[in-house]
PDB file of the backbone (N, CA, C, O) and the ligand in Angstrom, with CONECT records:
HET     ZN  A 101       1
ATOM      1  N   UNK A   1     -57.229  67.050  -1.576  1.00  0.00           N
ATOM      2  CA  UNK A   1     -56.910  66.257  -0.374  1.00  0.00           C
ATOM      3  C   UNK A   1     -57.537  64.871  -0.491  1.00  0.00           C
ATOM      4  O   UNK A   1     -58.453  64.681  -1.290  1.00  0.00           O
ATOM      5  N   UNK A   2     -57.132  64.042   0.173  1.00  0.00           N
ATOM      6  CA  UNK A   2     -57.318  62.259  -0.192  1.00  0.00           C
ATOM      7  C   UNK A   2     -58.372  62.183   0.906  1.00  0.00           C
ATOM      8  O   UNK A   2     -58.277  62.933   1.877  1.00  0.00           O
ATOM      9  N   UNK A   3     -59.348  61.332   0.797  1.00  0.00           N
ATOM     10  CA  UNK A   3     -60.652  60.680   1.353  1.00  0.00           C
ATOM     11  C   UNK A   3     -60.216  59.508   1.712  1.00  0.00           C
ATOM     12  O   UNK A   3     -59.399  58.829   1.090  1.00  0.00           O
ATOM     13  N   UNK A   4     -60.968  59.123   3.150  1.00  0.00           N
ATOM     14  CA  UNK A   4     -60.616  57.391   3.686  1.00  0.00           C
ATOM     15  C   UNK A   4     -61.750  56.763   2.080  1.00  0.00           C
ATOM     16  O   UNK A   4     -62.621  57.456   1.553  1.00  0.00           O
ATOM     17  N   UNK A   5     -61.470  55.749   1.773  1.00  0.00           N
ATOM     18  CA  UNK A   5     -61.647  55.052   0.808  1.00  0.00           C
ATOM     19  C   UNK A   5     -63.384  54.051   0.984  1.00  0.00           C
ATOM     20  O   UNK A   5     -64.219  53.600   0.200  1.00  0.00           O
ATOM     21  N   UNK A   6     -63.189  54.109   2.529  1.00  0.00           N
ATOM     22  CA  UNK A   6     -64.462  53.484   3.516  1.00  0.00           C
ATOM     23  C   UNK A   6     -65.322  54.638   3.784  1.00  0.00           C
ATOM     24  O   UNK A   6     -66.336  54.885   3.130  1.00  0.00           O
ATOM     25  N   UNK A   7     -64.875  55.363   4.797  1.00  0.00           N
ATOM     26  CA  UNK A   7     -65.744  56.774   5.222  1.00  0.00           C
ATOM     27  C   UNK A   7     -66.177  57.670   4.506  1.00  0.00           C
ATOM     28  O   UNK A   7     -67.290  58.179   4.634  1.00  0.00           O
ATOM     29  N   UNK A   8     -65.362  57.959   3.686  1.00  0.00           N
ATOM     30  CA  UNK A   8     -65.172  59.170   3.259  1.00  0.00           C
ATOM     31  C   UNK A   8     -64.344  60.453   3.890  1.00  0.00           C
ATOM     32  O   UNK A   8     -63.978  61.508   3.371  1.00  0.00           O
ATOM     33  N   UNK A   9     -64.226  60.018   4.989  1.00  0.00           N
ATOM     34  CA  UNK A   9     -63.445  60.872   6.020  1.00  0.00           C
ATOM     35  C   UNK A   9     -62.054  61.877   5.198  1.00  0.00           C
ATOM     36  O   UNK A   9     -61.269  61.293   4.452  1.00  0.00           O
ATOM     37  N   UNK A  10     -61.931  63.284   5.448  1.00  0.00           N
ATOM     38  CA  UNK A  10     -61.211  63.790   5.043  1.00  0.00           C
ATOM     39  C   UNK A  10     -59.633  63.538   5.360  1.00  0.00           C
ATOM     40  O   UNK A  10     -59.129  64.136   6.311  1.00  0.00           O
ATOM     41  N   UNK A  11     -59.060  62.887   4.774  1.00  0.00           N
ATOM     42  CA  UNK A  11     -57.204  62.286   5.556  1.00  0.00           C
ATOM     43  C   UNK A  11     -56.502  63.117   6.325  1.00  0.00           C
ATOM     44  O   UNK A  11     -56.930  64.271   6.319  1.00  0.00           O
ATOM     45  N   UNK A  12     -55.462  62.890   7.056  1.00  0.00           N
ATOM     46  CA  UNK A  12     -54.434  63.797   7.170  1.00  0.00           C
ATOM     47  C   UNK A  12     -52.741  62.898   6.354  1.00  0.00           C
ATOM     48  O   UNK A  12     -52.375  61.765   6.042  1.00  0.00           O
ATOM     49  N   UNK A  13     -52.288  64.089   6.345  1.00  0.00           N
ATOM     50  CA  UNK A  13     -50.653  63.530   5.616  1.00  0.00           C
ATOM     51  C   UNK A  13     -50.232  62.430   6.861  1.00  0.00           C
ATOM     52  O   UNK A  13     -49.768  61.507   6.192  1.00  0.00           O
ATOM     53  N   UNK A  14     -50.158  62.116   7.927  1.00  0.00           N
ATOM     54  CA  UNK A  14     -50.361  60.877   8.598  1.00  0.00           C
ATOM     55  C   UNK A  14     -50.976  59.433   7.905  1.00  0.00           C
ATOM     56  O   UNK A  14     -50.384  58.436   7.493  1.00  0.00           O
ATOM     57  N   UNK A  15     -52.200  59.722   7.955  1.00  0.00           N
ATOM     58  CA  UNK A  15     -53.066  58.766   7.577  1.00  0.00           C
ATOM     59  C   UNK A  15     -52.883  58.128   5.766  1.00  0.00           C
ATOM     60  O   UNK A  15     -53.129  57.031   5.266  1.00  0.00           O
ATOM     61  N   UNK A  16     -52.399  59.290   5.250  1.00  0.00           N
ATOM     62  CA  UNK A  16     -52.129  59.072   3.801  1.00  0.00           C
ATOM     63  C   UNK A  16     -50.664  57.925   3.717  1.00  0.00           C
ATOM     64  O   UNK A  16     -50.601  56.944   2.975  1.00  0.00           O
ATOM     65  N   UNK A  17     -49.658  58.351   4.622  1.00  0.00           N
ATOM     66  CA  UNK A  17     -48.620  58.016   4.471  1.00  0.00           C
ATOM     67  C   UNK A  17     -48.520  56.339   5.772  1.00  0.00           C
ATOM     68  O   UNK A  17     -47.512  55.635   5.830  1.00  0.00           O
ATOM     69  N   UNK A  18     -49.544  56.132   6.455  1.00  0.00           N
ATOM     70  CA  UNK A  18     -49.328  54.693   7.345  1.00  0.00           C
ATOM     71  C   UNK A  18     -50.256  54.052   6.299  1.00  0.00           C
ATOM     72  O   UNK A  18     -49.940  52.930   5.903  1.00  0.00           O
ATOM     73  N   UNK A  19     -51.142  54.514   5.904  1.00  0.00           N
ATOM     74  CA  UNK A  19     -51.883  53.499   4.552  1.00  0.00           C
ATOM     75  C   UNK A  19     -50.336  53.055   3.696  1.00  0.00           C
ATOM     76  O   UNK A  19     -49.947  51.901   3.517  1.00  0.00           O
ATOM     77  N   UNK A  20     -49.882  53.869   3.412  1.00  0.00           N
ATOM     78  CA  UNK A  20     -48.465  53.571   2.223  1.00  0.00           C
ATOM     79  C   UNK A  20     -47.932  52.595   3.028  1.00  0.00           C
ATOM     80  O   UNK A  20     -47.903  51.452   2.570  1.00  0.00           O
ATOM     81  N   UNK A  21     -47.423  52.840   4.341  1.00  0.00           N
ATOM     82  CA  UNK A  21     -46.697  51.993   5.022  1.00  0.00           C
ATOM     83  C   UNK A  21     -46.976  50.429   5.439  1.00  0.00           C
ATOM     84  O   UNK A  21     -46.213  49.467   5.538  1.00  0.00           O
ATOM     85  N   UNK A  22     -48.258  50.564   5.623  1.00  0.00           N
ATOM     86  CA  UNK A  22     -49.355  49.049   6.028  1.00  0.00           C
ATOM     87  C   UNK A  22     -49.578  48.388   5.061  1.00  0.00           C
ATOM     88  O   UNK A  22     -49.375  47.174   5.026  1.00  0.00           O
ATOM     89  N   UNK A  23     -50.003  49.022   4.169  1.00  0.00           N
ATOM     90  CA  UNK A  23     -50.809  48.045   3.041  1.00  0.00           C
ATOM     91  C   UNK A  23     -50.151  48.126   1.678  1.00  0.00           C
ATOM     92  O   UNK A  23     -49.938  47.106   1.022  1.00  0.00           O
ATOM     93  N   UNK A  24     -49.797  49.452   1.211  1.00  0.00           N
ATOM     94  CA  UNK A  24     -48.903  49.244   0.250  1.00  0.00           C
ATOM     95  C   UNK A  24     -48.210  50.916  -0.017  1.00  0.00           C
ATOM     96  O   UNK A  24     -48.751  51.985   0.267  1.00  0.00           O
ATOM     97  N   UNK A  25     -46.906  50.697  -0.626  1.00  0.00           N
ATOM     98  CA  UNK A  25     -46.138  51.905  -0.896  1.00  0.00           C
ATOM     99  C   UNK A  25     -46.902  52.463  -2.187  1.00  0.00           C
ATOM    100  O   UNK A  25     -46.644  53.628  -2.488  1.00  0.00           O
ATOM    101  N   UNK A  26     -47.842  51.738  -3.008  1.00  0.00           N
ATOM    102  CA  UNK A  26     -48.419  52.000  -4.508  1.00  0.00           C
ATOM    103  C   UNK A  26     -50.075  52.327  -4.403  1.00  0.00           C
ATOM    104  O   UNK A  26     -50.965  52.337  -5.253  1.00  0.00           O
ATOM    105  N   UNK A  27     -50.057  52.582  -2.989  1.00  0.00           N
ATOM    106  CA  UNK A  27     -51.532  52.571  -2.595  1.00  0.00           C
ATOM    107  C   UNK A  27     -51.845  54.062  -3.197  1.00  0.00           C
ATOM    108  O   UNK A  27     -51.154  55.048  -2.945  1.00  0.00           O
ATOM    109  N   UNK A  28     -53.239  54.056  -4.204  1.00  0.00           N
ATOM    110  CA  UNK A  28     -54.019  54.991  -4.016  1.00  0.00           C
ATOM    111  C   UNK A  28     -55.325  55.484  -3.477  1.00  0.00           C
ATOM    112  O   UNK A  28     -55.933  56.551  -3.560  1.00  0.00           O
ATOM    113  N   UNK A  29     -55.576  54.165  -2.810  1.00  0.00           N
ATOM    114  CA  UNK A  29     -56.855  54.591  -2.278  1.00  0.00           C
ATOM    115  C   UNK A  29     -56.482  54.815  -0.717  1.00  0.00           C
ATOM    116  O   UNK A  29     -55.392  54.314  -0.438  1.00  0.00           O
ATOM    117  N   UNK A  30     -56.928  55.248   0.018  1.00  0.00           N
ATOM    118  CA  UNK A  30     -56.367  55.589   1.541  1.00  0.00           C
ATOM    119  C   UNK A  30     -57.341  55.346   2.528  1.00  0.00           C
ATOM    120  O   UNK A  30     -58.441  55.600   2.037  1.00  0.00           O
ATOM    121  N   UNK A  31     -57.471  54.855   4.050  1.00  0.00           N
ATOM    122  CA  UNK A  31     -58.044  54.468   5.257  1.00  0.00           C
ATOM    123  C   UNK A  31     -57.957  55.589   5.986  1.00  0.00           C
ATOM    124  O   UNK A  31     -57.006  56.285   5.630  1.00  0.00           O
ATOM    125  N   UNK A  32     -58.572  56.021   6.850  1.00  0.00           N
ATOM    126  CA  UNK A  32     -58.461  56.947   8.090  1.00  0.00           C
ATOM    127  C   UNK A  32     -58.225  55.748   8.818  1.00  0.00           C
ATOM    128  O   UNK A  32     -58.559  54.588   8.574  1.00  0.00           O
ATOM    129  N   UNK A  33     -57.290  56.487  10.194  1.00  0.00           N
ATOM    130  CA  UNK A  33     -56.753  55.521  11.644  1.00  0.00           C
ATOM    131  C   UNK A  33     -58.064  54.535  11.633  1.00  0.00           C
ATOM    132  O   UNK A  33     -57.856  53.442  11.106  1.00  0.00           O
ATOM    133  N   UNK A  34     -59.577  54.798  12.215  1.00  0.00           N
ATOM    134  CA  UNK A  34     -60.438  54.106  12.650  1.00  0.00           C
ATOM    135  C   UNK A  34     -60.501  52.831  11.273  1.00  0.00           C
ATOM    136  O   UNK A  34     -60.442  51.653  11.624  1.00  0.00           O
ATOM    137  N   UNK A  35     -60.598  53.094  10.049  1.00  0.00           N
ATOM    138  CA  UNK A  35     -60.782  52.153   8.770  1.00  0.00           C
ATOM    139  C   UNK A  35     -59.504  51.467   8.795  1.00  0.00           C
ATOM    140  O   UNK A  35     -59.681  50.292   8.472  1.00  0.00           O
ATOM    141  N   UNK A  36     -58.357  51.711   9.033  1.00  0.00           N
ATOM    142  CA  UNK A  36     -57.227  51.071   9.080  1.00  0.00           C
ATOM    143  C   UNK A  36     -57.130  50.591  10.416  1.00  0.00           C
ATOM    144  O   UNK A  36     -56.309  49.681  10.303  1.00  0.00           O
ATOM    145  N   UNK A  37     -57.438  50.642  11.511  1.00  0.00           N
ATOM    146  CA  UNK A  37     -57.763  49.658  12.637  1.00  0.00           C
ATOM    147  C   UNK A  37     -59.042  48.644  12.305  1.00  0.00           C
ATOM    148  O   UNK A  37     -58.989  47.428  12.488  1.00  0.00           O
ATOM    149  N   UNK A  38     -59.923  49.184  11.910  1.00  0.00           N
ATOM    150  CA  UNK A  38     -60.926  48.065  11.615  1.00  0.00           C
ATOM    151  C   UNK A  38     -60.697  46.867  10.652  1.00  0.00           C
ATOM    152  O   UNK A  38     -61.058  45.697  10.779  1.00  0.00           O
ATOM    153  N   UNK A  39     -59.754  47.681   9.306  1.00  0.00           N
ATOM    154  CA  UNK A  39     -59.279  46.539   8.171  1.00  0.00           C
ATOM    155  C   UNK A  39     -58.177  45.337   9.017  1.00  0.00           C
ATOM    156  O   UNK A  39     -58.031  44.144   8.750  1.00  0.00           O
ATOM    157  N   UNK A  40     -57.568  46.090  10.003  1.00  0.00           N
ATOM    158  CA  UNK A  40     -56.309  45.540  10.699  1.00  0.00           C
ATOM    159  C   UNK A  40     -57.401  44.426  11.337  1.00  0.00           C
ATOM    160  O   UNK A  40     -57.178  43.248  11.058  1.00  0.00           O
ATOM    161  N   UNK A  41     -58.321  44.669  12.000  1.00  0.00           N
ATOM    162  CA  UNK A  41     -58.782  44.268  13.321  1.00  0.00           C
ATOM    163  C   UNK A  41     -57.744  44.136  14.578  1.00  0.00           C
ATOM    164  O   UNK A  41     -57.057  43.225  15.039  1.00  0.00           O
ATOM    165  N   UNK A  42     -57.963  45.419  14.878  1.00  0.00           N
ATOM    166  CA  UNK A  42     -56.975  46.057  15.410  1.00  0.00           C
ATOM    167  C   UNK A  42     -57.487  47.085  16.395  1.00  0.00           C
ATOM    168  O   UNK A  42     -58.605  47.533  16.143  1.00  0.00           O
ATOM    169  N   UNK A  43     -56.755  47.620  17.671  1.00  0.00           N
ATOM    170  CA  UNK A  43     -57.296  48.894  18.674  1.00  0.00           C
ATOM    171  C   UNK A  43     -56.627  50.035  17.756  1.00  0.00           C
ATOM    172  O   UNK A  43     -55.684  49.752  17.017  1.00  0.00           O
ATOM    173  N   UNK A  44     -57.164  51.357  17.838  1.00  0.00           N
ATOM    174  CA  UNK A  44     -56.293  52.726  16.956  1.00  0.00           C
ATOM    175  C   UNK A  44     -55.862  52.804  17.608  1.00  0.00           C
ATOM    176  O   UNK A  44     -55.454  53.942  17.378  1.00  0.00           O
ATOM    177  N   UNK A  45     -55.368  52.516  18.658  1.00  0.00           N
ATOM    178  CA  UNK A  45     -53.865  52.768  19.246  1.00  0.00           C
ATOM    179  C   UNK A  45     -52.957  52.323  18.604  1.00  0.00           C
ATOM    180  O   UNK A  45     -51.945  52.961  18.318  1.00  0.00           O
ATOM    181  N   UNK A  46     -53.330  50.442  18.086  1.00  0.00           N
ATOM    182  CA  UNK A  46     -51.786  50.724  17.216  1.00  0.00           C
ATOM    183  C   UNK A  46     -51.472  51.306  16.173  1.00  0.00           C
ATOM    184  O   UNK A  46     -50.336  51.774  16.099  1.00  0.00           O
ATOM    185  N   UNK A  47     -52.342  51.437  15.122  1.00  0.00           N
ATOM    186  CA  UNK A  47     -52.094  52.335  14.355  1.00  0.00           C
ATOM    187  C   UNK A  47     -51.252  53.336  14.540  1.00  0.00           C
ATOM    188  O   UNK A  47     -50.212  53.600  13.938  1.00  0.00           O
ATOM    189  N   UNK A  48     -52.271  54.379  16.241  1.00  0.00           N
ATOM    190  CA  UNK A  48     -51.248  55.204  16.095  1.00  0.00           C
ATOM    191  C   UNK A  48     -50.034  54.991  16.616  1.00  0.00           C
ATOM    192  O   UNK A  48     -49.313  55.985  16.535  1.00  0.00           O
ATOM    193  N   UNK A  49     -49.444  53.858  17.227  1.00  0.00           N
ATOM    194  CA  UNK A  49     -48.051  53.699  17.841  1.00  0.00           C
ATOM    195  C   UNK A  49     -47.641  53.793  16.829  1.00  0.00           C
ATOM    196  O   UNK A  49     -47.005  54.836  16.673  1.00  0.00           O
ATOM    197  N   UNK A  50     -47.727  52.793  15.503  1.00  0.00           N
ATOM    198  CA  UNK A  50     -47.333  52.602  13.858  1.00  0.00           C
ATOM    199  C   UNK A  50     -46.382  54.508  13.463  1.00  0.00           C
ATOM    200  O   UNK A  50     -45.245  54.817  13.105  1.00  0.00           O
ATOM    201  N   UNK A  51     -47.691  55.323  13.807  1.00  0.00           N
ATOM    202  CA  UNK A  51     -47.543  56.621  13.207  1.00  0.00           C
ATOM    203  C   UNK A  51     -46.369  56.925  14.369  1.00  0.00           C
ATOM    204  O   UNK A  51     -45.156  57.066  14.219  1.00  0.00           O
ATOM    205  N   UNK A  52     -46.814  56.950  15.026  1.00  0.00           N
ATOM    206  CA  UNK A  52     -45.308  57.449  16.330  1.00  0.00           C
ATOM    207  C   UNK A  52     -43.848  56.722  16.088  1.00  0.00           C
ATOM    208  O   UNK A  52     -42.715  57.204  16.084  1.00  0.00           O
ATOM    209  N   UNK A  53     -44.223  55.648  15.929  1.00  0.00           N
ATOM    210  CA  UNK A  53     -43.072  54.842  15.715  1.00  0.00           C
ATOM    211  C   UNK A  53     -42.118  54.877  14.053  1.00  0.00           C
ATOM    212  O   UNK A  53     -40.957  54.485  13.942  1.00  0.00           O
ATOM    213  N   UNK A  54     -42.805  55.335  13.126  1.00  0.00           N
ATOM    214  CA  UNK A  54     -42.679  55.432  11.676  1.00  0.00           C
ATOM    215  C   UNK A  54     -41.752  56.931  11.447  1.00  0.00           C
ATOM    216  O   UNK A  54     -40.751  57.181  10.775  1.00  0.00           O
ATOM    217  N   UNK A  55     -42.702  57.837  12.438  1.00  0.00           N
ATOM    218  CA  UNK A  55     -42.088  59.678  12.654  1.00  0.00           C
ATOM    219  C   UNK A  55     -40.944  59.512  13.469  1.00  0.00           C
ATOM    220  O   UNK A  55     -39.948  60.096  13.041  1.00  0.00           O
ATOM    221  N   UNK A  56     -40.765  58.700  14.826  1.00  0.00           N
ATOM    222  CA  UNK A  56     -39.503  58.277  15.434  1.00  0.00           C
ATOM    223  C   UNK A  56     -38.326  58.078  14.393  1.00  0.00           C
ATOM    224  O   UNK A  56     -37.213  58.603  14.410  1.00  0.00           O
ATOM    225  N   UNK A  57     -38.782  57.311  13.614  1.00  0.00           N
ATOM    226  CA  UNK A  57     -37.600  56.509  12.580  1.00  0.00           C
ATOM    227  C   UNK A  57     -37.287  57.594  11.357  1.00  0.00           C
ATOM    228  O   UNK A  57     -36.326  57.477  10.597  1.00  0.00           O
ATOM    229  N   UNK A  58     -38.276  58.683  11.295  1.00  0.00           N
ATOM    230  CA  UNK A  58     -37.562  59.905  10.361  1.00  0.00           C
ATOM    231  C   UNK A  58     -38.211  59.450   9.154  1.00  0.00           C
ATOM    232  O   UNK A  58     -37.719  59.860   8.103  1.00  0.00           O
ATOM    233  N   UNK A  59     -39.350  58.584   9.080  1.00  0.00           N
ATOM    234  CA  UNK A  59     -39.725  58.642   7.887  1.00  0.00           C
ATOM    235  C   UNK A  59     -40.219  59.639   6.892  1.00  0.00           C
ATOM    236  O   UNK A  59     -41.434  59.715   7.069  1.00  0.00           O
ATOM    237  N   UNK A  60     -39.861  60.421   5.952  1.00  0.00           N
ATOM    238  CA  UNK A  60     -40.447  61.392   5.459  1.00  0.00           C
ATOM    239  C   UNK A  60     -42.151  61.311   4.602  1.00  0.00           C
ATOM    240  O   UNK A  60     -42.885  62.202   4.175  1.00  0.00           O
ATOM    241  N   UNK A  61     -42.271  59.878   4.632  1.00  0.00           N
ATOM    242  CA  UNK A  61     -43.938  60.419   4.494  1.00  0.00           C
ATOM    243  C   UNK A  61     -45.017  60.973   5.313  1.00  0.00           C
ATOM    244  O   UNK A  61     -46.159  61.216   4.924  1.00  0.00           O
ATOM    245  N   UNK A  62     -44.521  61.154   6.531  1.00  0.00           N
ATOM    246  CA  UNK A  62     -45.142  61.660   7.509  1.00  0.00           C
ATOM    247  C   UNK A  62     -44.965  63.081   7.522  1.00  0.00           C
ATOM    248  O   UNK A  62     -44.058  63.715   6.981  1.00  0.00           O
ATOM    249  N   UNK A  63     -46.267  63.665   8.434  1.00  0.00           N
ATOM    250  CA  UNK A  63     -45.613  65.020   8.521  1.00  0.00           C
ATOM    251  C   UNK A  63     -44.686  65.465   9.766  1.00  0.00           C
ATOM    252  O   UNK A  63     -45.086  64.966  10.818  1.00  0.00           O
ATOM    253  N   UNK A  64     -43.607  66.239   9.894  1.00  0.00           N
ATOM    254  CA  UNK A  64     -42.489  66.749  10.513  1.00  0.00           C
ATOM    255  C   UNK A  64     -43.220  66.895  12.009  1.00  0.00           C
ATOM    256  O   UNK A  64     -42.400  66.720  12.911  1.00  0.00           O
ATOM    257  N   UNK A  65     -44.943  67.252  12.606  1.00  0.00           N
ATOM    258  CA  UNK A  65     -44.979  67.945  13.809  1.00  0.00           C
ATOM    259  C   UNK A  65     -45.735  66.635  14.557  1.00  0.00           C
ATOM    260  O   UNK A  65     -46.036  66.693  15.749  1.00  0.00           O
TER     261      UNK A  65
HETATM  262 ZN    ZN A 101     -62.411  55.886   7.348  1.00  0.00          ZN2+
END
């Protein structure tokens, strides 16, 4: 399983797949929501709208639930 790249924080298939989406499709290193709002300088809300809005659109790097 993939580690935030900052925290260490354990990912979820979410977090693996809005890193792909934000920063790059070739990304191997990965952010948790809070490290990817902070890199953003940003509230984790948007992030997670990002994730709501990304699963809305049927993206399959996300997970299905
Ligand atoms: Zn993190």
């Amino acid at each position: 399983m993939a580690v935030c790249k900052k925290c260490g924080r354990e990912l979820t298939q979410d977090e693996v797949a809005i890193t792909k989406r934000l920063v790059s499709r070739a990304a191997t290193e990965f952010l948790c929501v809070d490290c990817l709002a902070d890199y953003f300088r940003c509230k984790k809300s948007v992030i997670l709208d990002r994730i709501h809005y990304y699963k809305e659109m049927g993206c399959t790097l996300f997970s299905s639930n």
